[in-house]
N, C-alpha and C positions, 0 to 999 in steps of 0.2 A: 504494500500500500504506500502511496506516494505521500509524504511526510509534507504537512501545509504551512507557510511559512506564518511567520506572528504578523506581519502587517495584512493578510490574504485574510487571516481567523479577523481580524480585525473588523476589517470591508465586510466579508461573509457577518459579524454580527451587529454591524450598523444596519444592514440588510433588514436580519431576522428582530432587530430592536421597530423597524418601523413596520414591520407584520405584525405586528403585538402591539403596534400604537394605534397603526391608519388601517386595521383587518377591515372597516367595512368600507375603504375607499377602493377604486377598481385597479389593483396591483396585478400585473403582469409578469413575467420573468422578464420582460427586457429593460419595464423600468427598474427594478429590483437589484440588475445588473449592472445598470447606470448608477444607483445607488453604491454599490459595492466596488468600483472602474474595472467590470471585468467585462467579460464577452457572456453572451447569454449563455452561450457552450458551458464556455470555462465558470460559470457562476453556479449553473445546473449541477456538474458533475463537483466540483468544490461543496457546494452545499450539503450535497450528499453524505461525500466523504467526512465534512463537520459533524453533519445532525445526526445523519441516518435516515435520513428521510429527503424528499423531494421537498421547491418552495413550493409548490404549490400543495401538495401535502401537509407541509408545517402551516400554511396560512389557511386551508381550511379548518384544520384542527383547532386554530387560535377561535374560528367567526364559529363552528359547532362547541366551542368553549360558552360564546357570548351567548350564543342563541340558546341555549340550555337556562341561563340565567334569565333571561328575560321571560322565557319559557315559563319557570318555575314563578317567577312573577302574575303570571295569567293575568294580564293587561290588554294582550296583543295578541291576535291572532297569528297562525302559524307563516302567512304568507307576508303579514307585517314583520315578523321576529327577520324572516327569510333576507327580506331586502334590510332589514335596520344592520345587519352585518355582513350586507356586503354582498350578497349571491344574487344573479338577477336570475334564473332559473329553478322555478320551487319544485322540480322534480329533480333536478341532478342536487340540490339542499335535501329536499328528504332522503334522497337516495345513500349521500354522505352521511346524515344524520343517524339513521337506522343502520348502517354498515359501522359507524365507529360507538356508537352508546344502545345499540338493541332492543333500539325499540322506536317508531315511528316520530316523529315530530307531536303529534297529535294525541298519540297515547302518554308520550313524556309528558305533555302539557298538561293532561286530566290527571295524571296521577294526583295522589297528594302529599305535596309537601312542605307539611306543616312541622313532620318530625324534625325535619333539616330547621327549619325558623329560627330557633336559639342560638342555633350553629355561629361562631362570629365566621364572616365573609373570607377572610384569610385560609381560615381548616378549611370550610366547605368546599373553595375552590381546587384545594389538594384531594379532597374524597370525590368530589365530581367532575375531573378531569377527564375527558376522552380518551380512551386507549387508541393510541394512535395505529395504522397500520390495521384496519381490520381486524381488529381483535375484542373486539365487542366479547364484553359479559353476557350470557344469556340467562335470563334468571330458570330457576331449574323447574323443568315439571312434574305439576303436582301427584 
């Protein structure tokens, strides 16, 4: 594996700091890579190597991070949640949504989550994080 320089991890996490800031504005790989001065190539394959993951991957994961929260809020309907983080397609969002947390948009949203409420925002967001890469929990049957 090809060792990444410290000014490269750099770029690559200026990148991934505005995935996590600006996730519901319309990021691209090539502005991404304009962000980090690399080649969309060379920003793809580096990022990789960094995270483990694709940006486009890591930035879905960040807006199915958001939209779960809003979700659990029940404020917004699912196609409002959909676009407040960024996705303009509410089938390829549910589709992610139910591939990375197992379970629809729309059932996550009915559940109830009242038992999380006391939770302070900081723990919850480490117990409700997305498993990234398709690895959704399935709850077991009954």
């Amino acid at each position: 594996m090809k060792r990444q320089s410290l000014d490269d991890l750099v770029r690559l996490r200026r990148a991934r700091d505005r995935m996590d800031r600006d996730y519901e504005q319309p990021l691209d790989v090539a502005a991404l890579a304009r962000e980090a001065l690399m080649s969309p190539g060379h920003f793809s394959r580096s990022f990789r190597t960094a995270y483990g993951e694709t940006p486009y991957s890591y930035l879905m994961t960040r807006r199915i991070e958001r939209a779960k929260a809003l979700l659990r809020r029940g404020d917004l309907t699912v196609t409002e949640v959909c676009f407040a983080v960024g996705c303009t397609s509410l089938g390829s969002f549910s589709s992610r949504f139910t591939e990375l947390v197992g379970e629809s948009p729309s059932a996550y949203r009915a559940r109830d989550h009242e038992v999380g409420a006391a939770i302070p925002a900081c723990i919850a967001k480490i117990h409700t994080r997305p498993v990234r890469n398709g690895e959704a929990h399935r709850p077991a049957a009954p």
